[in-house]
C-alpha positions as a printed NumPy array, in Angstrom:
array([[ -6.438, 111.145,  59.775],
       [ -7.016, 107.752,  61.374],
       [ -6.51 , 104.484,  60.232],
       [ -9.864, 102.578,  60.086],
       [ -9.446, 100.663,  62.998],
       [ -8.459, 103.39 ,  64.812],
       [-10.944, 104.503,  67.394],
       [-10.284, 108.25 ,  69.167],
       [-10.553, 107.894,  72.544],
       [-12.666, 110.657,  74.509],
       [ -9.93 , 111.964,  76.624],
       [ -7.968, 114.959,  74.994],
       [ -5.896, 117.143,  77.581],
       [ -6.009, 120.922,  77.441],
       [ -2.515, 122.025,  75.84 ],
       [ -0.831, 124.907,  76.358],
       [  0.442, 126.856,  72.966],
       [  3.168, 129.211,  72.548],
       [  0.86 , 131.71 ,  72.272],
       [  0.416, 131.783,  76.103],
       [ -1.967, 129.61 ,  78.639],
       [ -4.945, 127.963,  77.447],
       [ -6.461, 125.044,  75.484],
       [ -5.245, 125.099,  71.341],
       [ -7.781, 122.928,  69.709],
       [ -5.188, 122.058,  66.945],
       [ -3.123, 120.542,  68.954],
       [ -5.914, 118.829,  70.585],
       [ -6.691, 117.535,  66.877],
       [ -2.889, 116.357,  66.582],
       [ -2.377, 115.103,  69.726],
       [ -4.306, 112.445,  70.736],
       [ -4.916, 108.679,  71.657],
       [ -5.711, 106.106,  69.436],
       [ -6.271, 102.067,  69.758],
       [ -4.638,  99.628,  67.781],
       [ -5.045,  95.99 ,  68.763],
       [ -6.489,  96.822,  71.904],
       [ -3.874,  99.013,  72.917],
       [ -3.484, 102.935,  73.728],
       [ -1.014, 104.679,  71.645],
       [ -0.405, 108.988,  71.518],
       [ -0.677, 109.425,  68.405],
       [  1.711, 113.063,  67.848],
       [ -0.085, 113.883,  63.75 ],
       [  2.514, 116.248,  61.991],
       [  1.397, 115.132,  58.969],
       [  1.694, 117.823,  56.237],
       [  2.536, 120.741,  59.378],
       [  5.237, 123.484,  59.147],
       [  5.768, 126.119,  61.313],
       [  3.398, 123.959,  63.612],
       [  5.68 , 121.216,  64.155],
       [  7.247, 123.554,  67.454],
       [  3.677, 124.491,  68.984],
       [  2.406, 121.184,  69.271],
       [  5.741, 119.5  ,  70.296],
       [  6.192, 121.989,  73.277],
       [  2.258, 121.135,  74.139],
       [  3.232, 117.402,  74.22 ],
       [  4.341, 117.176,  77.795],
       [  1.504, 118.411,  78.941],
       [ -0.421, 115.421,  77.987],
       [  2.433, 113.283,  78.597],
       [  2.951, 113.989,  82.064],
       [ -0.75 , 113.382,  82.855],
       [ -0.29 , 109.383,  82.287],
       [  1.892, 107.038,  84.572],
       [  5.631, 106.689,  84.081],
       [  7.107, 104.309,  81.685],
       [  3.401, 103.431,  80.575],
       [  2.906, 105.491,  77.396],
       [  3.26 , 103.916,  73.404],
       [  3.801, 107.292,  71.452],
       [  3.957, 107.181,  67.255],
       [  4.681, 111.027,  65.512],
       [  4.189, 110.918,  62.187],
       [  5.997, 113.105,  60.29 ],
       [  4.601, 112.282,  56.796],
       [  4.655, 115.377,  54.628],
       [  5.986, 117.772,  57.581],
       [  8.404, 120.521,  57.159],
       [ 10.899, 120.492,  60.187],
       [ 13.187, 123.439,  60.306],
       [ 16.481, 123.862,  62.961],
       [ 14.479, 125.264,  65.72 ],
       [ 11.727, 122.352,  65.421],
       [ 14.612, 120.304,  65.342],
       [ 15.414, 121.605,  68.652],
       [ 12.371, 121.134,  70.472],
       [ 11.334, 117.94 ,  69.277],
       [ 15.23 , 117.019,  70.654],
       [ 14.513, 118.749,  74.333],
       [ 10.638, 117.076,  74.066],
       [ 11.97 , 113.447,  73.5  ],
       [ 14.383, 114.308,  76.56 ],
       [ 11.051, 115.555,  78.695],
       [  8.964, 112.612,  78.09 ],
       [ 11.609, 110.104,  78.2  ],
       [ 10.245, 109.215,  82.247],
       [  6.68 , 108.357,  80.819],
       [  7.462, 106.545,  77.9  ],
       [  7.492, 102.68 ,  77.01 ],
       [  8.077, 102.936,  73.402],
       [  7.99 , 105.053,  70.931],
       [  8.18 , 105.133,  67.245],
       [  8.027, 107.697,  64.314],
       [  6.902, 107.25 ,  60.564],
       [  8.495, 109.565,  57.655],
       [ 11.076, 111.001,  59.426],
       [ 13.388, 111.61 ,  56.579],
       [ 14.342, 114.852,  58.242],
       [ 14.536, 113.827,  61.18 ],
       [ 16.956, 111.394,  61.419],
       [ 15.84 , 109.108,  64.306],
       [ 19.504, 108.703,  65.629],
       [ 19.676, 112.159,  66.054],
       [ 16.512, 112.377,  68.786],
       [ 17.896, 108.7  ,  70.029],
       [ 21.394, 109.602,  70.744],
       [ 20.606, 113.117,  72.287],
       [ 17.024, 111.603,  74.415],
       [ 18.825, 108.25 ,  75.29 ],
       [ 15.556, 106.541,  74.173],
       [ 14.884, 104.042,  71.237],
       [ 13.482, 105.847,  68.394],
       [ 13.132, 103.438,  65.567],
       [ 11.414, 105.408,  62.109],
       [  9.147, 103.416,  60.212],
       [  7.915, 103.798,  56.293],
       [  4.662, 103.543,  57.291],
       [  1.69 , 104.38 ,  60.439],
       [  0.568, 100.533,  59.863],
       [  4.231,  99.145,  60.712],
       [  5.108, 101.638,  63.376],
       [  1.893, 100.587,  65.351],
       [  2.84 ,  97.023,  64.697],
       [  5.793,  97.502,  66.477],
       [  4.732,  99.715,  68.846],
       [  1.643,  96.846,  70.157],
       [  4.094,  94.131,  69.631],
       [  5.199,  93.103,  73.433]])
């Protein structure tokens, strides 16, 4: 769900899933840009996912990759997700992928997640927030 002053932008990249080629409009819905004070920031929207959590993470590169390097402000939020070893995992080798494209990034709830676990093993800043509002405050912040 977006904030209020969020506003969706119009371009949403087909994803691959892990059930083979092709375009999964979920992860469409989860993956996609937002603006907040009048920048672009990927928003990655685990909120409340499971078994989910690995299918959209391995789909992330492909709209990662898409955008120039070192240019991209990504937030997950992991509010009400349920991240098992194997999610673990991938969202590990995913921060690792993306690392090239990425300016900063930031992740809210990530109680099971411990963000020095996906810092120390991506070699990328990886700060968790309490909240969406004061991860995209950071995030903007120059």
């Amino acid at each position: 769900m977006s904030l209020p002053h969020d506003r969706v932008i119009a371009k949403q990249e087909p994803l691959s899933s892990s059930k083979g080629e092709g375009t999964s409009l979920y992860i469409a819905d989860r993956v996609r840009f937002i603006t907040h004070q009048g920048k672009q920031v990927l928003l990655v929207d685990l909120t409340g996912c499971s078994e989910e959590v690995e299918e959209i993470m391995r789909g992330l590169p492909d709209t990662v990759t898409t955008n120039p390097r070192g240019s991209l402000l990504i937030l997950v939020d992991y509010s009400g997700a349920f991240v098992n070893e194997e999610a673990v995992r991938v969202i590990k080798e995913t921060a690792v992928f993306d690392k090239p494209y990425v300016k900063k990034s930031a992740s809210v709830a990530a109680r099971k997640i411990p963000s020095e676990l996906v810092e120390n093993f991506s070699r990328r800043e990886f700060p968790a927030f309490k909240s969406r509002e004061e991860a995209l405050a950071w995030l903007v912040k120059d």
